[in-house]
N, C-alpha and C positions, 0 to 999 in steps of 0.2 A: 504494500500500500504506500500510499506517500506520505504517510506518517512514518513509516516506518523506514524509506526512504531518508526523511529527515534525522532520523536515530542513529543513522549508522556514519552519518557525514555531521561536520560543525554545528549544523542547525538547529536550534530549540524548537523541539515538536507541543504544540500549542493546541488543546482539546476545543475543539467548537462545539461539543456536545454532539447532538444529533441533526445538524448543518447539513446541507448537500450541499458538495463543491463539485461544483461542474466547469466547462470551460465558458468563457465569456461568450456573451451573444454575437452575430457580427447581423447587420442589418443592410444591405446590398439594397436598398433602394427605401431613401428618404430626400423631400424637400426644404424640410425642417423643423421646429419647435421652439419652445419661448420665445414666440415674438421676432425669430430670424427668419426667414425666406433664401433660405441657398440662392437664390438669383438675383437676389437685391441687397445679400449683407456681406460684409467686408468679412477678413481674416480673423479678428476678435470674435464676431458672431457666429463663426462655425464653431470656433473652441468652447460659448455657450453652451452652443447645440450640443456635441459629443461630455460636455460636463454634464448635462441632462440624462443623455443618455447612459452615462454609466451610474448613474443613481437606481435605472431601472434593466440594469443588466447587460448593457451593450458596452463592447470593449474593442468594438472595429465596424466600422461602417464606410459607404461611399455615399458620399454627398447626389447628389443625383440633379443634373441642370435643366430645367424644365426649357423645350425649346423657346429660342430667345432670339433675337439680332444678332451678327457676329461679334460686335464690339462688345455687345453685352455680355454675351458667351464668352469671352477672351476674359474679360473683366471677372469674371465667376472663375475661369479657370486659374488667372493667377493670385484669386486671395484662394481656393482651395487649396495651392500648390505651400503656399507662407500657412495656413491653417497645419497640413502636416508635419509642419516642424514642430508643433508644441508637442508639450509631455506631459498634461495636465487631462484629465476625464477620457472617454471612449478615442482611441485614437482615428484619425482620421485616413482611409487606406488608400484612398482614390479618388476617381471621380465616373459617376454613371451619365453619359448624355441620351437623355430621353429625346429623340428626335437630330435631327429635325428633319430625316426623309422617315411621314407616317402618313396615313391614310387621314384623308378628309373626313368622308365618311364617318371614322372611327377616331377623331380626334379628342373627344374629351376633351380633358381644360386644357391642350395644347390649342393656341393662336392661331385660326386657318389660315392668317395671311403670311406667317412668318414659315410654315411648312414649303418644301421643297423637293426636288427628285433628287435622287441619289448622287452627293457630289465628293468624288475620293480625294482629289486637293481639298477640298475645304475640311475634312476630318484629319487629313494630315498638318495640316495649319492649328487645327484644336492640338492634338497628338503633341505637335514639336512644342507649342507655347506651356503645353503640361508637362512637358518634360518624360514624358512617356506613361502619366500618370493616369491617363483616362482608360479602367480596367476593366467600363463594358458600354456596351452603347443599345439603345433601342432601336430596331427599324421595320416598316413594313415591308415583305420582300416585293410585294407586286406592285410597288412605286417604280418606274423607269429608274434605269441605273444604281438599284437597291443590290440587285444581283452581285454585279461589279465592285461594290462594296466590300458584299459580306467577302467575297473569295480574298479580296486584296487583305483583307485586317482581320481577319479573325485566328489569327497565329499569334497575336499581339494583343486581342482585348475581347471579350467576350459579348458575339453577337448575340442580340435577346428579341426574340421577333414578338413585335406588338402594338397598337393602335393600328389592327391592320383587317381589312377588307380579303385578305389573300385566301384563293381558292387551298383547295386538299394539296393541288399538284402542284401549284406553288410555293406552298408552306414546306412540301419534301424537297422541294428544288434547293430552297435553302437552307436549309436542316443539312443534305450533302453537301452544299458550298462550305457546311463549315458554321452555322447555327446551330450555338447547344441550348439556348435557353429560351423560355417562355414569360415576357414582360406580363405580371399580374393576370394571369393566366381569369379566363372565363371572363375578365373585365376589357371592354373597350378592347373588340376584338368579333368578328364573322363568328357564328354559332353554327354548331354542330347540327345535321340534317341529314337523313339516311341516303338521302342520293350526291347531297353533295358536303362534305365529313367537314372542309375547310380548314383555315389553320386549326378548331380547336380538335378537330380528327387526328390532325398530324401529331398534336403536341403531347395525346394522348398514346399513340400507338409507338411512338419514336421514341427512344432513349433520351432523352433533353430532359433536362431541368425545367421544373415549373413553378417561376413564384406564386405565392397565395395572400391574400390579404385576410389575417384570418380577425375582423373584427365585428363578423356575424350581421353584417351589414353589404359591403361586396361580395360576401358567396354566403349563401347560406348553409347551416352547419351539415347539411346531406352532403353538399357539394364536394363540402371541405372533407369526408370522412370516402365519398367517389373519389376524387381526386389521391387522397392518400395510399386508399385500397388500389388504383390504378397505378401508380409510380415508385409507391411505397417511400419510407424515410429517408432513402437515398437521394432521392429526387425529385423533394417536394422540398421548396424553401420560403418559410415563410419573412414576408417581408410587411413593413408598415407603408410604406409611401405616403410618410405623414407627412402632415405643413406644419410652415409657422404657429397655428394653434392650439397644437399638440401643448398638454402642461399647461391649458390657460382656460378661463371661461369660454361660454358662448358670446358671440361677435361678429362683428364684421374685420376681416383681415384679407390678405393678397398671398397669391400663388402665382410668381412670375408678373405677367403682363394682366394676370386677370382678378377682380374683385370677388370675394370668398363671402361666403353667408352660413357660420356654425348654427346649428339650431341643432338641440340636445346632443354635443360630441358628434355631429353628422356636418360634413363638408359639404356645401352644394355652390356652384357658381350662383353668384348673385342674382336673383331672379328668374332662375330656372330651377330646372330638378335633374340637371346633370351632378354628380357624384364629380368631385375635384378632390383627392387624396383621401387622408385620414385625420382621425386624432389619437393614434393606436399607438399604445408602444409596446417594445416587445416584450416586458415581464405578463402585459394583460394578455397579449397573443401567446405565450404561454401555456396563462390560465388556459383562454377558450380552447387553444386546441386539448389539454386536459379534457374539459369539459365537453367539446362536440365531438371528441372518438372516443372517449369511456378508456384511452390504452395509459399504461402506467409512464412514469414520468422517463424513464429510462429507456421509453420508447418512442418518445417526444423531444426531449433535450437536444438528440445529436441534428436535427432537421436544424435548430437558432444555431448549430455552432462546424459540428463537422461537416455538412451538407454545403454550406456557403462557402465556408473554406475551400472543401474541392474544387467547387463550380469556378472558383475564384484562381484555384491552381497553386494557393499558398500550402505549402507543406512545415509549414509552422502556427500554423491558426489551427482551432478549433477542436484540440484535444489535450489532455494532459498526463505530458511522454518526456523521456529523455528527449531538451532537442526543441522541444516545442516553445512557443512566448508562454510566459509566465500569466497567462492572460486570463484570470479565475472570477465564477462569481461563488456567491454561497444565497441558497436558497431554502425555504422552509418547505415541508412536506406538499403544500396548496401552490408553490410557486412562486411565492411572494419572494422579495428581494429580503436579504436581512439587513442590509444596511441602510435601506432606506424606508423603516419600520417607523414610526410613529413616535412612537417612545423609545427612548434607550435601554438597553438590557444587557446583562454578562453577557448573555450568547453573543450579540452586534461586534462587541468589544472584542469578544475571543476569535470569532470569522474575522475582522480586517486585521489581526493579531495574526491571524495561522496566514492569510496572504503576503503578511510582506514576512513572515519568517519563510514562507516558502518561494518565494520570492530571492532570497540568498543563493540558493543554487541555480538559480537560471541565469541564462544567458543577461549581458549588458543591459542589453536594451529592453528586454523583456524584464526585466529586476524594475528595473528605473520606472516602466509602467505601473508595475502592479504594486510597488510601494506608494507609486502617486495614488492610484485607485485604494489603496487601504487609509492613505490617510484623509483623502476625499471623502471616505465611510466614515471615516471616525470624525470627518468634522458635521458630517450628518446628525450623526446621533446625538453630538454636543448640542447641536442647535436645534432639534427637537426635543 
């Protein structure tokens, strides 16, 4: 065990009592929360964001750039790029560009006027100015010059086919280009039909990753439990694709280009009843998937941690081994986070206690995280 682990080396082995330490969440597609907007906020307001999020069990996430103008896209891309230098809350791993070659039709809160056909200089233009940091991108395949895309760059950044119109045969077209994954699968996307199956046929029957929005609002919990039984834990990855008012009342608030209207934790563009992200984070997705597949926690865990990691191609995320980031949360039996409990208690104290002493045998920079994340807890608990 890794107490035991810590016994036989320098380390003071520290009892959490009956804690589950699992690996940290990694969240592969968000907008934002308190009051940031990844498309509108500087380099400070993303290290917000991931301080948030490691309150609620996230320890790697990719900013996700809602389609935008080029300048403003560039501008997103170099405070994401200054964002990943810090070393304070959920570290920052990348950057997702959602668009900007996606289907009209299937646009969601993506800007119809700012959408495009597939252009591979202008994602190599993103690419160089991130310094190779952009680690998936969204696209429809059956947009002109979408094709041409996916073959050129998916050796480099993982294609996610979504807001898209694209028939069966064009969904497998790009699944073999070189598409592993499936943007918020069943959302803002061609539905399934016995004659004609469409991307969500492909996405079902083909080995690819499929993100979930599990917050019983984008899919409902049958979906989420078909879905799961169809891909299984391997490859099913749940994400939030929250906004800025994630962590915050109901309101009015911005998602990119467009005006947001919260009404009961529910996203909708302002004055319609189009669905614009979330307000979900991932200790509550979590919970629900607890609760919408009836399956025990050690069969749920590895989807927020090892599942992304793969997808993502990091061989140091998302488990905890010789070798790996020190990247831990500690969770109660229900899922809740322990350090960010309510009240303070021995247990909160002894969980950010056992992470940064375990934290001593890892690697540099993984040490350096999870001592930041343990006293992040601890100053939680102080001020609760």
């Amino acid at each position: 065990s890794v107490i035991d682990a810590a016994r036989d080396g320098d380390a003071q082995a520290v009892d959490a009592g009956h804690a589950i330490l699992a690996p940290g969440f990694l969240d592969l597609h968000t907008h934002g929360a308190v009051n940031v907007d990844v498309n509108s906020g500087d380099a400070q307001g993303l290290v917000e964001i991931g301080n948030f999020f490691a309150s609620h069990g996230v320890t790697g996430w990719l900013c996700s750039i809602l389609t935008d103008t080029e300048e403003q896209t560039l501008r997103c891309i170099h405070a994401a790029r200054e964002a990943m230098q810090a070393s304070s809350g959920a570290r920052l791993l990348g950057i997702h560009l959602e668009g900007p070659t996606l289907s009209g039709k299937y646009a969601g809160a993506m800007p119809p006027h700012l959408l495009q056909q597939g252009d591979l200089s202008l994602i190599r233009r993103y690419q160089e100015a991130a310094e190779g940091a952009i680690r998936s991108m969204t696209i429809a395949p059956e947009v002109p010059g979408a094709l041409e895309v996916i073959r050129a760059l998916s050796d480099e950044m993982v294609i996610s086919l979504g807001h898209s119109e694209a028939t069966y045969d064009q969904a497998i077209a790009a699944i073999d280009a070189g598409a592993k994954s499936i943007t918020h699968t069943f959302n803002a996307m061609r539905l399934f039909h016995q004659h004609e199956p469409a991307i969500m046929g492909a996405a079902l029957e083909r080995d690819v990753y499929c993100e979930a929005i599990c917050d019983g609002r984008h899919l409902h919990p049958g979906s989420v439990r078909m879905l799961l039984a169809i891909k299984g834990s391997h490859r099913m990855v749940p994400i939030t694709d929250s906004i800025m008012a994630t962590g915050l009342p109901d309101g009015d608030y911005r998602l990119g280009v467009n005006e947001i209207t919260v009404v009961d934790g529910d996203a909708l563009l302002k004055g319609k009843s189009v669905r614009a992200g979330s307000t979900l984070t991932m200790d509550r997705a979590l919970r629900n998937l607890l609760s919408f597949t009836g399956r025990p926690m050690e069969d749920v865990l590895p989807m927020l941690s090892q599942t992304p990691a793969a997808l993502l191609g990091d061989s140091h995320l998302g488990a905890i081994a010789p070798g790996y980031d020190a990247d831990f949360v500690l969770l109660d039996d229900a899922g809740n986070i322990l350090a960010a409990g309510e009240s303070p208690n021995p247990q909160m104290a002894a969980g950010a206690e056992v992470m940064a002493r375990l934290a001593e045998g890892a690697t540099p920079d993984g040490a350096r995280r999870m001592r930041r994340l343990a006293l992040d807890f601890l100053d939680d608990i102080v001020d609760n």
